[in-house]
N, C-alpha and C positions, 0 to 999 in steps of 0.2 A: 369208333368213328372211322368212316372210311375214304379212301381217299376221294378225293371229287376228279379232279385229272390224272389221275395215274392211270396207267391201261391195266393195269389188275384191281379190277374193284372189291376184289377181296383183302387189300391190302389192310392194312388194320395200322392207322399213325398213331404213336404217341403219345399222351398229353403233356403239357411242357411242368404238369409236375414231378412224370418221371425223368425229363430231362434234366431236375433240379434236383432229384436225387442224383443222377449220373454225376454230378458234378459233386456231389458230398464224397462219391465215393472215390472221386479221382485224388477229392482230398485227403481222405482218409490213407489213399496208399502213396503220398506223398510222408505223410508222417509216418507210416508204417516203414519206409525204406529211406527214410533220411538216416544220415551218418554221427547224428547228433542227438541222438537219443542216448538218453541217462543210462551209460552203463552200469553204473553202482545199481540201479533199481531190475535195469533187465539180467544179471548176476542173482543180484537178491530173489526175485521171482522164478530163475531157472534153476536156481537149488534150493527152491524153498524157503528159503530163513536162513540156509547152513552156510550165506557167504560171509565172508572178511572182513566186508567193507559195506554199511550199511546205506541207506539210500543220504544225500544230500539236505535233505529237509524233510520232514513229514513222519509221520510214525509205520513201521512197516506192515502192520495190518490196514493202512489207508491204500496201500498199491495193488494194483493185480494187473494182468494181461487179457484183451480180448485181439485173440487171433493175430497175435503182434503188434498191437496197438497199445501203450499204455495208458492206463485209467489211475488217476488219483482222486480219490472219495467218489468212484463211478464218474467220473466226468475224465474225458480225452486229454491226457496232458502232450501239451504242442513241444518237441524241441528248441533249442534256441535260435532257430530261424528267422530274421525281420521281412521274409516274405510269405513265408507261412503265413504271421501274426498279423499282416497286412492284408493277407487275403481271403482270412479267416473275420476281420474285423469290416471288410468291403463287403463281404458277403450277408454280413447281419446291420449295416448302415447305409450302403448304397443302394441296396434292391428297392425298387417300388414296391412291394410288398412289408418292405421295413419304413421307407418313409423316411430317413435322414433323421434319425432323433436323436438327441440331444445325450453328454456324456454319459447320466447315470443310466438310461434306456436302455442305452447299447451296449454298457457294460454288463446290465442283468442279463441281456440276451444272448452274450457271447458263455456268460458264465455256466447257466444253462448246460452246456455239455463240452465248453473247453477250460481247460486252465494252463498257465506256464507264470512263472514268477515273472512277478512286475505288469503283470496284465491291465491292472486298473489304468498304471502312470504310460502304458502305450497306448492305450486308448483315447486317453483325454490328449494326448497330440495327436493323434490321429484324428480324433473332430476337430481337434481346432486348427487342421492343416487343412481340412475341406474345403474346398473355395465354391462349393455350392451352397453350402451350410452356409459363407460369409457375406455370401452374395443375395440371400433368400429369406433370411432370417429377419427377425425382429433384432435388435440391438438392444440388449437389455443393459449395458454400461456402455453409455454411449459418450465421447470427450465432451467433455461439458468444461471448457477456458474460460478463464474469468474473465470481466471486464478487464480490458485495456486502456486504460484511460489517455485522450486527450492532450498531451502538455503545452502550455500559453508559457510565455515569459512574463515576468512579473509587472514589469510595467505597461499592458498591457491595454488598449481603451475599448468602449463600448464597439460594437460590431466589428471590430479589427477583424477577428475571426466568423464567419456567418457561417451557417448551417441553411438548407435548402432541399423542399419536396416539395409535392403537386399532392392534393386530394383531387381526385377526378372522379367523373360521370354524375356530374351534381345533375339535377334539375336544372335546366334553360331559366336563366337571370338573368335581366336586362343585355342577352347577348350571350354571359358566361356559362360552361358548366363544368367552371376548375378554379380550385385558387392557388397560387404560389403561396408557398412559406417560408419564411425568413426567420430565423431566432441567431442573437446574438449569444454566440455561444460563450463565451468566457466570461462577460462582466457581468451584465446586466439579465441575462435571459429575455431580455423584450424580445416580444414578436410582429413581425409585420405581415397583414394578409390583403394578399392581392388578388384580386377577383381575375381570372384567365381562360382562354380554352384549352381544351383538351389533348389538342394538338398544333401548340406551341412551339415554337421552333426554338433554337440556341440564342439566335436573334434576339425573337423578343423575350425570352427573359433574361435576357442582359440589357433591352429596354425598360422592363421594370424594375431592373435593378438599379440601374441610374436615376429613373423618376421614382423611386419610393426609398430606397436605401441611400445611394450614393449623393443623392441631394442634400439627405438629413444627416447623417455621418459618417459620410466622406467617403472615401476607399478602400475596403477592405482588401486585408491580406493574405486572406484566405478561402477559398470556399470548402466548406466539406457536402459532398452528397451524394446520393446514389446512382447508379447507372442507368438513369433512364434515358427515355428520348431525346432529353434536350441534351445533355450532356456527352452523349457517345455518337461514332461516324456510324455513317451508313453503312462500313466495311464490316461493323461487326460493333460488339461489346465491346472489345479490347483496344480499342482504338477511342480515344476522346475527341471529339466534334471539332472540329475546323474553328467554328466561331469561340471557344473556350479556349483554345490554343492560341488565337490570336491576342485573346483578352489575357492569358499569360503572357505572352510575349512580349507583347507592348507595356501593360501597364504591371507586369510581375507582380500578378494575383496565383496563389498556388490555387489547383486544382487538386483536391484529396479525395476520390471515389471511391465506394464502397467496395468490397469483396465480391463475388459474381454471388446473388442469389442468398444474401445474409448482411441488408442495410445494418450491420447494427453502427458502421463507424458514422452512421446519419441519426443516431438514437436520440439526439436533442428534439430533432424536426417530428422525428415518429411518434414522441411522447405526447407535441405540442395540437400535433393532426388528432390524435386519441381525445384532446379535449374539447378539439375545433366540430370533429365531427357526435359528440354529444352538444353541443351547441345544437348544431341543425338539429339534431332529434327533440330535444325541447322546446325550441322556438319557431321552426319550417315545418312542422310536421302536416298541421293542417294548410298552411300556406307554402309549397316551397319555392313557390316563384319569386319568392322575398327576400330569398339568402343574401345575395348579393349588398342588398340594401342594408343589410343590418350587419354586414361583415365589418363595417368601422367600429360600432359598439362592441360586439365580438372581440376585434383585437383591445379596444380599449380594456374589457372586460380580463385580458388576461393580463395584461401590460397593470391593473392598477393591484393583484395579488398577490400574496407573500412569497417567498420561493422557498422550498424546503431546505435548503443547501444555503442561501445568501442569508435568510433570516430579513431580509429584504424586500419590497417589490422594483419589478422594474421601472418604473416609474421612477422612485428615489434613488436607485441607483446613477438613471440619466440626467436627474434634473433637479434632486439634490430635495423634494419634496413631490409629497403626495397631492394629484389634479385632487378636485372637490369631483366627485359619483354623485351626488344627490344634493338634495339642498339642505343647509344650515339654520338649525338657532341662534348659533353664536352671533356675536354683534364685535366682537374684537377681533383682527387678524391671528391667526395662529401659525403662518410663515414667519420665519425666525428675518434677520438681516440677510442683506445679499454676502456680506462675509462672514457670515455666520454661517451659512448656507452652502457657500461655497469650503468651506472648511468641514463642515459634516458631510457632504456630498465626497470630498480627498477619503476622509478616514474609509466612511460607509465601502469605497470602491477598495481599499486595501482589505478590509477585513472580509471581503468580498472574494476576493484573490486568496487569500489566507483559509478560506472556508474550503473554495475550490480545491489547494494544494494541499488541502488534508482532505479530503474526502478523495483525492488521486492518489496520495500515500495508503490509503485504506485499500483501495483498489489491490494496490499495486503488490500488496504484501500476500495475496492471496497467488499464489504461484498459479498458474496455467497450465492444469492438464497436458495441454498440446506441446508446451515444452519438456516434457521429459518423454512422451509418446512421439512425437514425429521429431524427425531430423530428416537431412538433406542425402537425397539416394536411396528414401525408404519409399517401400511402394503402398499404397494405400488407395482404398476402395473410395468410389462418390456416390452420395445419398441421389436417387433418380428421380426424388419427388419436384424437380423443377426441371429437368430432361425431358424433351421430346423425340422418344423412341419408340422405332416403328411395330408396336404391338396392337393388338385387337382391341385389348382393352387394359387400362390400367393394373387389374387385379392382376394382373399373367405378369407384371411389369418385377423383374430382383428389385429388390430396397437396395442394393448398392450394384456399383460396373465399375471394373477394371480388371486388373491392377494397373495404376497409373504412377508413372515414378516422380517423387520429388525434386523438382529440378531445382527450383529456389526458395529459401525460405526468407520471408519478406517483415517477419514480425514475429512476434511470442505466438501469435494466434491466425496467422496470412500466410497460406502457399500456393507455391506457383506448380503446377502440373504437368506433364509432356498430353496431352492427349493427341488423340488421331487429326490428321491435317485436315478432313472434310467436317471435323466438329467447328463450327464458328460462332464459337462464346469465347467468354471471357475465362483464360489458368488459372484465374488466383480465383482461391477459393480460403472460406473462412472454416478453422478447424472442427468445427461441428459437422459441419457435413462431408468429414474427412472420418475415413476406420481404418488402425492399421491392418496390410495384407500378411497373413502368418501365413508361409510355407514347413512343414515339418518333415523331417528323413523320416518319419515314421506314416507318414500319407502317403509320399512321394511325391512326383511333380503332379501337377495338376493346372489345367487350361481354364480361361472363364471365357 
């Protein structure tokens, strides 16, 4: 090949895979004049067999010399150098040509022509010090924390605690194309669905919360929900909405929001949307300008069902018996007395409680991952599947960025992050889309 601007065009350049041997062989006289080479074997080789003191490991017809270089079973043996081993290991896992693969890969391909004891176990920290590997990779054991459950106090009433989402982008309804959901989370599981739009304010669903919940029972004392619109400032995620703040303040209603990018502490509401939106596919499909209209049946229709957990529906739960769904044979009342009624309605609501607080004992025994994997000062990688960063295209995008340090830990399964001041989301993040960040003496440092 010749040069193209050089002014001797007879020059004749390189190809850069003799450059990659230049580099083999700079290695090789790095081992060749290291001061750490096995005297017992360079002894044994320079008088043949007739030394003292035989080699440390291995049998001595497995050693010989090439040109000062030691070979054990014809393969390079490295001195006890951790920068040698480091750069002999860099050299068959960081090249583009190698492709960053994975432990056993890299170990056959080192083995290939080097060996020193202990090879296999610097290897495997030295992948797993990679923060390109950590940052690029699939996550094949990824923290998987259990449920955290919820805890009510026992005496406890219908909607005291609420739960709260939006299903949006419906079909235009008499005006709507969103409905609010409300499920009472502790006692009864009723749900309430309110027909809304899409873009909703804090306002008005704290207007529908007084004309459809707070009318019928009363004031709750809780909300739990996600971070969406209605709920967070204009300043950002991290920040809850002016008009929720208020509605704490004044009437000390807690506000409990979800984790940035992982509703599951709204997992009542998410389950109940899962059934609301198989509704519309059955019943709107050829009509859906109709949802709206038929959203009362809808809630009726889940309000009068068993719940897998109360053994219950909510219906009986509230009101201590089941509405009539369809029409009747019977000719005699099958409603008990009003204090009959009202005394099976007491119990129903305790064993109700009782169901809940073993099915949160169950939960609860199942340790959480995330508590023995993260703690407070650990730095640890973010899943980029809900980041928007400035790449071309997704596919080019790492599965995880950072390292970011733990600043606070807020729960078994809730951490709070440092990230960079121009990110404006929301720190807390939930432990699944947390990986811890491994640095190793046997990688070295390393930047992402």
């Amino acid at each position: 090949m010749t040069g193209g601007e050089n002014d001797n065009k007879d020059v004749v350049l390189l190809g850069p895979e003799l450059f990659a041997k230049a580099v083999n062989v700079e290695l090789q006289e790095r081992i060749r004049d290291s001061k750490l080479q096995d005297n017992s074997v360079v002894e044994y080789i320079t008088l043949k067999g007739k030394a003292t003191k035989r080699p440390e490991f291995g049998k001595p017809e497995d050693w010989s010399d090439d040109n000062g270089i030691l070979l054990y079973k014809n393969r390079v043996y490295v001195p006890p150098d951790n920068q040698l081993y480091r750069d002999i290991v860099k050299m068959h896992h960081n090249a583009p040509i190698m492709g960053h693969p994975g432990v056993q890969k890299t170990y056959d391909l080192v083995k290939r022509e080097y060996m020193w004891p202990g090879m296999r176990k610097f290897i495997v920290q030295y992948v797993k010090g990679c923060a390109t590997c950590q940052t690029s990779k699939v996550n094949t054991h990824p923290i998987k924390p259990g449920l955290i459950p919820i805890q009510h106090s026992g005496d406890t009433r219908p909607f005291q605690t609420i739960t709260m989402d939006y299903i949006t982008d419906l079909p235009e309804s008499d005006g709507f194309n969103a409905v609010q959901v409300v499920v009472d989370h502790d006692v009864s599981k009723a749900a309430v669905f309110s027909p809304c739009t899409k873009n909703i304010t804090a306002e008005g669903a704290m207007d529908i919360l007084q004309r459809d919940v707070y009318r019928r029972f009363g004031l709750p004392a809780k909300v739990i929900s996600d971070r969406g619109p209605q709920f967070i400032s204009d300043r950002g995620p991290q920040f809850i909405s002016k008009a929720f703040k208020e509605l704490h303040n004044s009437l000390g209603i807690e506000m409990a929001l979800s984790t940035a990018y992982h509703p599951q502490t709204d997992g009542e509401t998410e389950r109940v949307n899962q059934e609301l939106d198989l509704a519309f596919r059955l019943y709107c499909a050829n009509n859906p300008e109709n949802w709206a209209k038929l959203l009362p049946q809808f809630e009726f229709a889940h309000n009068q069902q068993t719940h897998s957990v109360t053994g219950k529906s909510p219906f009986e739960l509230l009101y201590g018996f089941q509405p009539e769904a369809a029409g009747t044979v019977r000719t005699t009342p099958k409603h008990p007395s009003t204090e009959q009624r009202l005394q099976s309605l007491q119990k129903a609501r305790e064993n109700t409680i009782a169901a809940h607080a073993q099915a949160a004992a169950a939960m609860s025994r199942r340790l959480p991952a995330a508590q023995v994997l993260l703690k407070l000062g650990d730095k640890v990688l973010l899943d980029t599947k809900n980041l928007r960063l400035p790449y071309v295209s997704r596919k080019l995008i790492p599965k995880r960025v950072g390292p970011f340090t733990i600043v606070k830990v807020l729960g078994p399964v809730t951490f709070k992050l440092k990230l960079p001041e121009t990110w404006k989301i929301h720190p807390v993040f939930h432990a699944a889309l947390l990986t811890p960040y491994h640095t190793t003496k046997e990688h070295g440092p390393d930047y992402v």
